[in-house]
Backbone as CSV, one residue per row, in Angstrom:
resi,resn,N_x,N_y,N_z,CA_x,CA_y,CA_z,C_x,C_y,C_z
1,UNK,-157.050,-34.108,-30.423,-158.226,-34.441,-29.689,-158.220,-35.921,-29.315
2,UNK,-157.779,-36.600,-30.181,-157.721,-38.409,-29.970,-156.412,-38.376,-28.973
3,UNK,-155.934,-37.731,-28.692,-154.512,-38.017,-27.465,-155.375,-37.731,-26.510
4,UNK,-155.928,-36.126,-26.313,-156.685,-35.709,-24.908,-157.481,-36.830,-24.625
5,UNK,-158.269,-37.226,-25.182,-159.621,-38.438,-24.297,-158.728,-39.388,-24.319
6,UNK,-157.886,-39.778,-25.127,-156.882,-41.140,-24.796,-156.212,-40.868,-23.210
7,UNK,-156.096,-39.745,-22.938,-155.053,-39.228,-21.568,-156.255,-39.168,-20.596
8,UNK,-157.652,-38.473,-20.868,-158.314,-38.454,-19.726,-159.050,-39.651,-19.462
9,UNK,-159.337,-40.720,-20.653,-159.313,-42.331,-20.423,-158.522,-43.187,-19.635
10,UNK,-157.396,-42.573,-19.564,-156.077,-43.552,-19.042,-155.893,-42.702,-17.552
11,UNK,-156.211,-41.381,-17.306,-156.528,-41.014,-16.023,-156.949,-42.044,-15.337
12,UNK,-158.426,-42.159,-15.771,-159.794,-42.242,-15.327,-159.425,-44.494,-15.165
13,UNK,-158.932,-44.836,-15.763,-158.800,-46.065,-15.298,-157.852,-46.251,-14.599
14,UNK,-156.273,-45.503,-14.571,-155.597,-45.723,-13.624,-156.241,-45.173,-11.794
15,UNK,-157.031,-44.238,-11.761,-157.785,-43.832,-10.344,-158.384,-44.890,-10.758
16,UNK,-159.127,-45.343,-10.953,-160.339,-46.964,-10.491,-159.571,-47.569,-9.795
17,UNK,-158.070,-47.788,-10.966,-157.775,-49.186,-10.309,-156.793,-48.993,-8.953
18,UNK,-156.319,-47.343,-8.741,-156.023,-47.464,-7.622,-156.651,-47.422,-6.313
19,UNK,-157.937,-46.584,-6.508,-159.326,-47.260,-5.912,-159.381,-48.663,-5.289
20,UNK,-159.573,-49.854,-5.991,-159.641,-50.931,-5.954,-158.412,-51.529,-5.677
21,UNK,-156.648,-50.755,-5.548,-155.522,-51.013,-5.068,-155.855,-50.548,-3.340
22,UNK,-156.046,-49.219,-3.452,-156.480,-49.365,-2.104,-157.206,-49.618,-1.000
23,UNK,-158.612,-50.165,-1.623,-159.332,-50.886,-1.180,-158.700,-52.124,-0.505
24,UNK,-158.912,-53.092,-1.654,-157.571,-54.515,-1.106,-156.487,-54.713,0.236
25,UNK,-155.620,-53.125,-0.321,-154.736,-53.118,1.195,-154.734,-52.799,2.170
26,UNK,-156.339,-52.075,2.172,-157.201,-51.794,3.428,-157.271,-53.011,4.325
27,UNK,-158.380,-53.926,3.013,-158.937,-54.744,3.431,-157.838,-55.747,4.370
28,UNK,-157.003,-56.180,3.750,-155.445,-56.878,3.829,-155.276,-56.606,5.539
29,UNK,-154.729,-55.569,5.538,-154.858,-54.735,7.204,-155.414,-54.813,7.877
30,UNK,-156.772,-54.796,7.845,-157.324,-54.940,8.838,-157.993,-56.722,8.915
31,UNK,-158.108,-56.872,8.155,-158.164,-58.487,8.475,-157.550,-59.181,8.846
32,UNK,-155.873,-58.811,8.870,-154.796,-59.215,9.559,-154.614,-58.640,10.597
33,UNK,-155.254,-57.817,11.688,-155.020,-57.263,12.918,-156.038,-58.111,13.972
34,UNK,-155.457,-58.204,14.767,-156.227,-58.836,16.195,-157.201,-58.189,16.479
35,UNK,-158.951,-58.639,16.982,-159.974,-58.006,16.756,-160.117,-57.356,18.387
36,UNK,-159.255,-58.064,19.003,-159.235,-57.959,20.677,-160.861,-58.995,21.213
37,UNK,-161.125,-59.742,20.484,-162.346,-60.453,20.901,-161.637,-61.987,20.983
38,UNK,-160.169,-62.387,21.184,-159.782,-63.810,21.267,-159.546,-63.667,22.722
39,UNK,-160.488,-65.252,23.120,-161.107,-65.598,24.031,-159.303,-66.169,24.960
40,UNK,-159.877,-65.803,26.211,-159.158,-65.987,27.162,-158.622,-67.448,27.673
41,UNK,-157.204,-67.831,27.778,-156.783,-68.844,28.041,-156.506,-69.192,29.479
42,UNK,-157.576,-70.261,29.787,-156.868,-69.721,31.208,-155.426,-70.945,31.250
43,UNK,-154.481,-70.591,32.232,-152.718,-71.101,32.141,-152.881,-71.369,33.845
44,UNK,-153.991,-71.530,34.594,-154.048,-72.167,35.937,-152.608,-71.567,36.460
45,UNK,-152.571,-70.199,36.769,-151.546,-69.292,37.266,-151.355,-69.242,38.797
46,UNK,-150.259,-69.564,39.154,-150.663,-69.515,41.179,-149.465,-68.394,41.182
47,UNK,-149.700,-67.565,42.310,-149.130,-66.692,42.512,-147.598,-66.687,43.778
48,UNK,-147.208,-67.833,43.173,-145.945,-68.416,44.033,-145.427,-67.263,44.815
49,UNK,-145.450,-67.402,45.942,-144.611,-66.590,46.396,-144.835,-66.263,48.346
50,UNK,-143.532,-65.554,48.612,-144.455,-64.511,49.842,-144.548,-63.287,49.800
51,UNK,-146.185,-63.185,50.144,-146.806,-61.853,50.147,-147.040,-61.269,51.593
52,UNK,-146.515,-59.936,51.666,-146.747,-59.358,52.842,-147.151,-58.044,52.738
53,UNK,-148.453,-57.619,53.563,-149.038,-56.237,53.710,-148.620,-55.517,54.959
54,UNK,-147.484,-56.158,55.664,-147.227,-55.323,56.785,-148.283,-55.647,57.639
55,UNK,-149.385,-56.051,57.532,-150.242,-56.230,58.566,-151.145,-57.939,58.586
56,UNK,-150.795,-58.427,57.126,-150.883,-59.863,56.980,-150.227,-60.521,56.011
57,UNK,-149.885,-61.728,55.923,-149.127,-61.974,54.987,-149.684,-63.537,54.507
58,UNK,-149.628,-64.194,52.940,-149.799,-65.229,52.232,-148.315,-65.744,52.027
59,UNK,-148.229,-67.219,52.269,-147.114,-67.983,51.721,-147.605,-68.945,50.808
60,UNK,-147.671,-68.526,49.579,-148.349,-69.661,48.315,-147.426,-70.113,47.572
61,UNK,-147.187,-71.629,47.622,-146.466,-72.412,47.102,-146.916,-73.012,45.612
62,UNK,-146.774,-74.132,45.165,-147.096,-74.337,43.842,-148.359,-75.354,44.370
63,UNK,-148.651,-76.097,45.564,-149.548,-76.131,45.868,-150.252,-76.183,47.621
64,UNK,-149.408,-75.587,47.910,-150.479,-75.004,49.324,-150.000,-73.621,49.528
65,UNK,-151.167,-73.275,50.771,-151.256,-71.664,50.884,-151.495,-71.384,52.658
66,UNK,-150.739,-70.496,53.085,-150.449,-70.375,54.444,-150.472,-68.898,54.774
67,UNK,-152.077,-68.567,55.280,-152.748,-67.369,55.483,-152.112,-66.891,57.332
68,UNK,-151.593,-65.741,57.452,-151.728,-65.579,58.534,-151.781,-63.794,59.483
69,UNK,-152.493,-64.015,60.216,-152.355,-62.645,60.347,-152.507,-62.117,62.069
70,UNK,-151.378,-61.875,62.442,-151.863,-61.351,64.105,-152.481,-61.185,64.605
71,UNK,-152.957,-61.329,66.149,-154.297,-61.036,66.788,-154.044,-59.614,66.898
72,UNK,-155.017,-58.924,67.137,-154.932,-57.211,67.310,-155.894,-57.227,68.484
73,UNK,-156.299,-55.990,68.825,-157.048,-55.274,69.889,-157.560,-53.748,69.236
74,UNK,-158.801,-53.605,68.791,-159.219,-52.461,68.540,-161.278,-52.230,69.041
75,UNK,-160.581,-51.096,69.567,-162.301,-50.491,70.460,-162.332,-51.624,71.376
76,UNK,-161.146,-51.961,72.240,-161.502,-52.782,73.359,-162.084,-54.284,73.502
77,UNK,-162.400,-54.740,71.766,-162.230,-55.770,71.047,-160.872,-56.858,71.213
78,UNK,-160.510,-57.740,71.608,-159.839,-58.658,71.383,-159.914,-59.673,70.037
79,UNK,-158.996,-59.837,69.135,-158.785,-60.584,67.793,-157.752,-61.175,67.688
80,UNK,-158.314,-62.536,68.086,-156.751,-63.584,67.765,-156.365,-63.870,66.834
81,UNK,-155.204,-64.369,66.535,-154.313,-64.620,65.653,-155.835,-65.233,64.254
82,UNK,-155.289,-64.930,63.506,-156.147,-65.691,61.731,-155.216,-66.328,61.343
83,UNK,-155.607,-67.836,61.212,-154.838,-68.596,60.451,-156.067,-69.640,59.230
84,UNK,-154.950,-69.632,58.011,-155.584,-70.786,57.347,-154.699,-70.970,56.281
85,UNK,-154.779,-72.399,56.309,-154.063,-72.944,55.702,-154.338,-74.049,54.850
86,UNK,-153.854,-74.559,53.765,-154.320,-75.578,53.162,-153.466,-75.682,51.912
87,UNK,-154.533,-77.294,51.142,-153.973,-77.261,49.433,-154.650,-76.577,48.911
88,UNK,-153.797,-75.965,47.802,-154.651,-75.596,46.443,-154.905,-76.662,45.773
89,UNK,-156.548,-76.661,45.365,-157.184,-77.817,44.644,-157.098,-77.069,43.122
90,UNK,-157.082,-76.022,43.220,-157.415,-75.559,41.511,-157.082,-73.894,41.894
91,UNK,-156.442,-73.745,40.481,-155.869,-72.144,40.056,-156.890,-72.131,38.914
92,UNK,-157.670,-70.847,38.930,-158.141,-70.300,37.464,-158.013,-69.195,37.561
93,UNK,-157.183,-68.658,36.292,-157.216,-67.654,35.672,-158.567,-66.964,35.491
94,UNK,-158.770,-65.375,35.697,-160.294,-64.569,35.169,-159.186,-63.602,33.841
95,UNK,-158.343,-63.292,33.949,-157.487,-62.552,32.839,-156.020,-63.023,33.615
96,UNK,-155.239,-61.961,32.155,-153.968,-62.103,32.530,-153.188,-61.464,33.913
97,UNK,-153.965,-61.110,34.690,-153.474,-60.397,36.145,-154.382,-60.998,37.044
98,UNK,-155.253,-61.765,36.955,-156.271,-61.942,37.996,-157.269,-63.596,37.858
99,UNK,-157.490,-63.940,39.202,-158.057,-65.669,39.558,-158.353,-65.722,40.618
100,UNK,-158.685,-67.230,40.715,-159.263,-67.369,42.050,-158.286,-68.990,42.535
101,UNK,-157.479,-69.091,43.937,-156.905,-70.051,43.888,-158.355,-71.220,45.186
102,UNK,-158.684,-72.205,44.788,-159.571,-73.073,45.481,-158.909,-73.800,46.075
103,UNK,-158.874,-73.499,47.793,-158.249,-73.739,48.891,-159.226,-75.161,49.501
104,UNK,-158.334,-76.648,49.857,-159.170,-77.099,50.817,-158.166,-77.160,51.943
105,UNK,-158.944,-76.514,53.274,-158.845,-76.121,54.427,-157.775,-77.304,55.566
106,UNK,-156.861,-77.365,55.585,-156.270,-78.117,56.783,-156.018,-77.533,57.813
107,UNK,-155.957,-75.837,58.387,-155.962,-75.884,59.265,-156.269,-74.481,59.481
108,UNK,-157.214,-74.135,60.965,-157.799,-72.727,60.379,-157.869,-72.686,62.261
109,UNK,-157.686,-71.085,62.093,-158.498,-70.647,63.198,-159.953,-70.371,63.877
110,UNK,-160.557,-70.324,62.453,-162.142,-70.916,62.462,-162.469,-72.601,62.471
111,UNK,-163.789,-72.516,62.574,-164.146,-74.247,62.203,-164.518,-74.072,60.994
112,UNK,-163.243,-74.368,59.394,-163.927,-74.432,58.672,-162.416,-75.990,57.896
113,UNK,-161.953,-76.221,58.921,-161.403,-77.834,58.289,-162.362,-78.122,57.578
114,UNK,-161.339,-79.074,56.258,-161.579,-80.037,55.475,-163.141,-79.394,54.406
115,UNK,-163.416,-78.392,54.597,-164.253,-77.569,53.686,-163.139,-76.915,52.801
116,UNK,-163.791,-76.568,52.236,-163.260,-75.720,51.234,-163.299,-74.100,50.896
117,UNK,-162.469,-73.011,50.667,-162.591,-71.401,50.833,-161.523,-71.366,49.654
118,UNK,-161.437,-70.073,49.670,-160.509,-69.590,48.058,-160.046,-68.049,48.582
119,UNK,-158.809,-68.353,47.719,-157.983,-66.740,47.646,-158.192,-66.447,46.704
120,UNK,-158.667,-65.213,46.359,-158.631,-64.110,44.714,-157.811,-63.229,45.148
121,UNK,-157.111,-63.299,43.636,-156.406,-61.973,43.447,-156.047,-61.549,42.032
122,UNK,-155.995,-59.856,42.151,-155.948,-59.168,40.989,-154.636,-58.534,41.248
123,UNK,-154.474,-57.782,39.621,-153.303,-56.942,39.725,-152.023,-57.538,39.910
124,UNK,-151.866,-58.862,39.535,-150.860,-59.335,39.833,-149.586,-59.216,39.334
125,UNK,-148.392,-58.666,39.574,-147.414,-58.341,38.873,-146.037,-58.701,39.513
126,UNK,-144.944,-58.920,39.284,-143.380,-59.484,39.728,-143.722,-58.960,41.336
127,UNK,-143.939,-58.256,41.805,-143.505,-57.609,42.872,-144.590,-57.254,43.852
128,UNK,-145.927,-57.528,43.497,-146.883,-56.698,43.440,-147.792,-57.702,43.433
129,UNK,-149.449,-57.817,44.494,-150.508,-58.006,43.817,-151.398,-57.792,45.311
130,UNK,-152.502,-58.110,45.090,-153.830,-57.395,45.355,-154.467,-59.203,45.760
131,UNK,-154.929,-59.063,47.051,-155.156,-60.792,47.597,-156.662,-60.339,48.542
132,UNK,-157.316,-61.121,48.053,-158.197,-60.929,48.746,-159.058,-62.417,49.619
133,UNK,-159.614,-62.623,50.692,-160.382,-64.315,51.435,-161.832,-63.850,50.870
134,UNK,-162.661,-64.357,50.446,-164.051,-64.787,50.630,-164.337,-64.315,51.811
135,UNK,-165.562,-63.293,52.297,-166.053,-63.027,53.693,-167.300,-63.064,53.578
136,UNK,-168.264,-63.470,54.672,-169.510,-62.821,54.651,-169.999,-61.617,55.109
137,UNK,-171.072,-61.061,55.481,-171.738,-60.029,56.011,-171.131,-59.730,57.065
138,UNK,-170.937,-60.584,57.893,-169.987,-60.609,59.305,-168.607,-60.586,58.738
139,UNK,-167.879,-60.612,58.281,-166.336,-60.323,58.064,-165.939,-61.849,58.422
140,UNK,-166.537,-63.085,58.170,-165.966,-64.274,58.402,-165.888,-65.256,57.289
141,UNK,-164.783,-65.980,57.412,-164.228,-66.774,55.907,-165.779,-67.559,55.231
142,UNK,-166.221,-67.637,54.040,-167.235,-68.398,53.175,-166.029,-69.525,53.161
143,UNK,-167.384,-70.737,53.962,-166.164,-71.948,53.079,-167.504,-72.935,52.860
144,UNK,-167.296,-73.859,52.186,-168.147,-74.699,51.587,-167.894,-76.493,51.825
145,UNK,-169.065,-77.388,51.942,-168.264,-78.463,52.488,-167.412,-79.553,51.092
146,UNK,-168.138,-79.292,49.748,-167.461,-80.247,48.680,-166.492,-79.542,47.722
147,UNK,-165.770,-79.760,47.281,-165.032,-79.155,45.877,-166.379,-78.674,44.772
148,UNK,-166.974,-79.926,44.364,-168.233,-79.183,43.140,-168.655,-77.880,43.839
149,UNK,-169.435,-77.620,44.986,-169.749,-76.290,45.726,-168.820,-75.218,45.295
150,UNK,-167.469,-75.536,45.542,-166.582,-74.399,45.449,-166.569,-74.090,44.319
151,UNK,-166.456,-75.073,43.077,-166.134,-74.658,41.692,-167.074,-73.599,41.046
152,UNK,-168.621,-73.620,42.081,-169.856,-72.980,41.517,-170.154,-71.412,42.313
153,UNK,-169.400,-71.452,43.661,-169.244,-70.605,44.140,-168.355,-69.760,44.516
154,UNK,-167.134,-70.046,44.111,-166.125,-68.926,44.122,-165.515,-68.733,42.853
155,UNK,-166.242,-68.202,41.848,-166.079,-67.856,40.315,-165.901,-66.157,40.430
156,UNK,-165.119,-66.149,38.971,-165.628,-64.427,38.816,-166.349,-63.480,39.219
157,UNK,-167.906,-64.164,38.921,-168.837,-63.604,38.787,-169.523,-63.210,40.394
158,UNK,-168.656,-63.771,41.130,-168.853,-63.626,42.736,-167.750,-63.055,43.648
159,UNK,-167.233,-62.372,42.927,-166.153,-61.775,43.731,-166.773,-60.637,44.148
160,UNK,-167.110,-59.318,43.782,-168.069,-58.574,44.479,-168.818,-59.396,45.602
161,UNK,-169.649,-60.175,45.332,-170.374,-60.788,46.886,-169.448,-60.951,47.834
162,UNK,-168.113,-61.503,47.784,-167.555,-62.272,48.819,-166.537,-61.595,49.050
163,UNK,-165.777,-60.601,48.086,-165.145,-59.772,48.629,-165.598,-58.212,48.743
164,UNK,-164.900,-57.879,49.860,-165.405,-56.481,50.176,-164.153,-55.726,50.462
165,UNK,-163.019,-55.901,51.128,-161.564,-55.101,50.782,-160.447,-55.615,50.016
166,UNK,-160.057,-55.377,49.116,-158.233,-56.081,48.781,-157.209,-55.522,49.833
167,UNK,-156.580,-56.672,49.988,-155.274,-56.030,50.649,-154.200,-56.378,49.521
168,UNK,-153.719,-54.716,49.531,-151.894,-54.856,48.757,-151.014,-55.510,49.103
169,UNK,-150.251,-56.275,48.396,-148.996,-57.025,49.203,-148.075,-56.801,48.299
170,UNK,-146.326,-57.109,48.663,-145.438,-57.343,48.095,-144.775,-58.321,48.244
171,UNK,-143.665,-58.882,47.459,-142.571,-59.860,47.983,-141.751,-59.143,48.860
């Protein structure tokens, strides 16, 4: 009888303590895993390259950007050539595929010299990305006359307002 309770004693503390073994290496685990809540770096990413949709194309360098796109004719409409061109004043990152590059204007087919407009784009990948201009209600470039303006108005949080189609491009 003194062996049996000695054996169901020595059960009964070896389960606790593996209880409290596996507790620990729970704990261990998951406190050592990434919570997915570390905050975003932005790495001021420009999307070097040339991009072409077959129907317009971006030449973005490490710092200027050379928008251009043919005049067309549709519904008896005449549309001249779109050009714009300029420095990039600032790259920000919104994630790791997607930003906004802050363009000031040197040379445009609109009157929007020496203001300031921005390219966003998502989806960005080796081969691949998704470019979109700032437009208004009318389908015409948003540009702004200072840099502070731009920094406050072509953010994240305004891409819905200002854009309304992406165009796909490739290298």
């Amino acid at each position: 009888m003194f062996l049996e309770k000695s054996l169901a004693q020595r059960r009964r503390e070896c389960g606790g303590r593996r209880v409290v073994v596996l507790i620990l290496v729970l704990a261990f685990i998951f406190i050592g895993c990434p919570s997915g809540d570390e905050e975003w770096v932005d790495t001021a990413r420009i999307p070097v390259g040339e991009w072409d949709s077959g129907f317009d194309r971006y030449t973005i360098t490490d710092d200027l950007i050379d928008y251009f796109m043919e005049g067309s004719e549709w519904e008896g409409m005449i549309f001249p050539d779109t050009i714009i061109k300029g420095s990039i004043e600032l790259a920000k990152d919104f994630s790791k595929d997607s930003g906004v590059l802050i363009i000031k204007v040197t040379e445009s087919s609109f009157d929007i010299e020496e203001k300031y407009t921005a390219v966003y784009y998502r989806d960005f990948a080796s081969s691949d990305i998704k470019l979109a201009n700032p437009v208004d209600a009318n389908y015409l470039p948003v540009a702004v006359n200072d840099y502070e303006t731009a920094l406050t108005t072509f953010t994240q949080g305004s891409v819905s307002t200002y854009v309304s189609m992406w165009g796909s491009y490739s290298r």
